[in-house]
N, C-alpha and C positions, 0 to 999 in steps of 0.2 A: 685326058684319062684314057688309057688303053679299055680297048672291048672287040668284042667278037660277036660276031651273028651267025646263030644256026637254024637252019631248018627243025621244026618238032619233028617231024615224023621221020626225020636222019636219027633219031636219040633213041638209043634200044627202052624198053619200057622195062621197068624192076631190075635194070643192071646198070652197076658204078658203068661208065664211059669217059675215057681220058681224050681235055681237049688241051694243046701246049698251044699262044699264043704272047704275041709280046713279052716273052719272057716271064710268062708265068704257067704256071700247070695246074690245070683245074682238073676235079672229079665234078661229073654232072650226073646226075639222078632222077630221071622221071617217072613218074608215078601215073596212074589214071587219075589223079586230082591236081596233082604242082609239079613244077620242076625246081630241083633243091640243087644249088653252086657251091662248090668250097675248096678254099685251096687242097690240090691232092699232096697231102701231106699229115698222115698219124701225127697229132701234139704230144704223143708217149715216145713213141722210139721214129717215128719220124720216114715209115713205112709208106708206099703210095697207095691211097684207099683204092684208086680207079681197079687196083686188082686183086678188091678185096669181094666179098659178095656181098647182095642185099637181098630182105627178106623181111617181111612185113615193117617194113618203115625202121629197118635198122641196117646201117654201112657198119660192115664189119670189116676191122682190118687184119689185113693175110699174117704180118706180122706176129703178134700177142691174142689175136681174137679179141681186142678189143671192140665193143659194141657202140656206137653214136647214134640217136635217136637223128632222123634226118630233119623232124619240123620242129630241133632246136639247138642241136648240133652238139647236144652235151652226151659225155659217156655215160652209162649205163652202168660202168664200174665203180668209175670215179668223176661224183659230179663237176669238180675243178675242172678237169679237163674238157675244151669245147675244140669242135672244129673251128675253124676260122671262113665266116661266109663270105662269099663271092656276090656281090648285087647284082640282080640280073629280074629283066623286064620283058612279060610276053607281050610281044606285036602282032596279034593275027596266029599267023602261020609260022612264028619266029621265035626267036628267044634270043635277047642280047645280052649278054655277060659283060658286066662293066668291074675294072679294079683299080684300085689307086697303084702307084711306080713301086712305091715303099707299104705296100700292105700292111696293114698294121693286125695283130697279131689279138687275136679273140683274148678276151680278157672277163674273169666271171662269166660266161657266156650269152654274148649281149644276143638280143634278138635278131632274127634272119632279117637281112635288107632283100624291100621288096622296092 
């Protein structure tokens, strides 16, 4: 299974940050409480969130302005539509990012893997 490790305190705090690894593209999101993973990619028109803005626990994307709550990755518009999460584990002073080859694609919007 492809993954990535980063430094926390490399990860801007309240801003989407784009990480590309193994052939995938992630938006990463820290917070003063969690860090929230998802593939960077709007489920609406398919926009990269990493350059979208964030703002009290909401990823907006640049795109439609669509709005996705980050501690469950569903839109704000239209609950159908989820982010797709990214699983990822803090170690210490770290954070690794783990995803399967063939990601599979959020459906009803399952909960965040932790």
């Amino acid at each position: 299974m492809p993954s990535v490790e980063l430094l926390i305190e490399d990860l801007p705090l309240d801003k989407p940050f784009a990480i590309a690894s193994g052939g995938m593209k992630i938006v990463v999101v820290r917070t003063s409480n969690d860090i929230y993973a998802f593939e960077d990619v709007c489920p609406h028109a398919f926009w990269p969130l990493s350059v979208g803005t964030f703002q009290d626990g909401i990823l907006e994307c640049p795109g439609h302005a669509w709005e996705f709550q980050v501690d469950t990755g569903k839109c704000q518009r239209s609950p159908a539509y989820c982010l797709t999460p990214v699983a990822r584990n803090i170690l210490g002073k770290r954070v690794r990012l783990e995803w399967e080859v063939t990601q599979p694609k959020a459906e009803n919007c399952p909960p965040l893997v932790r």
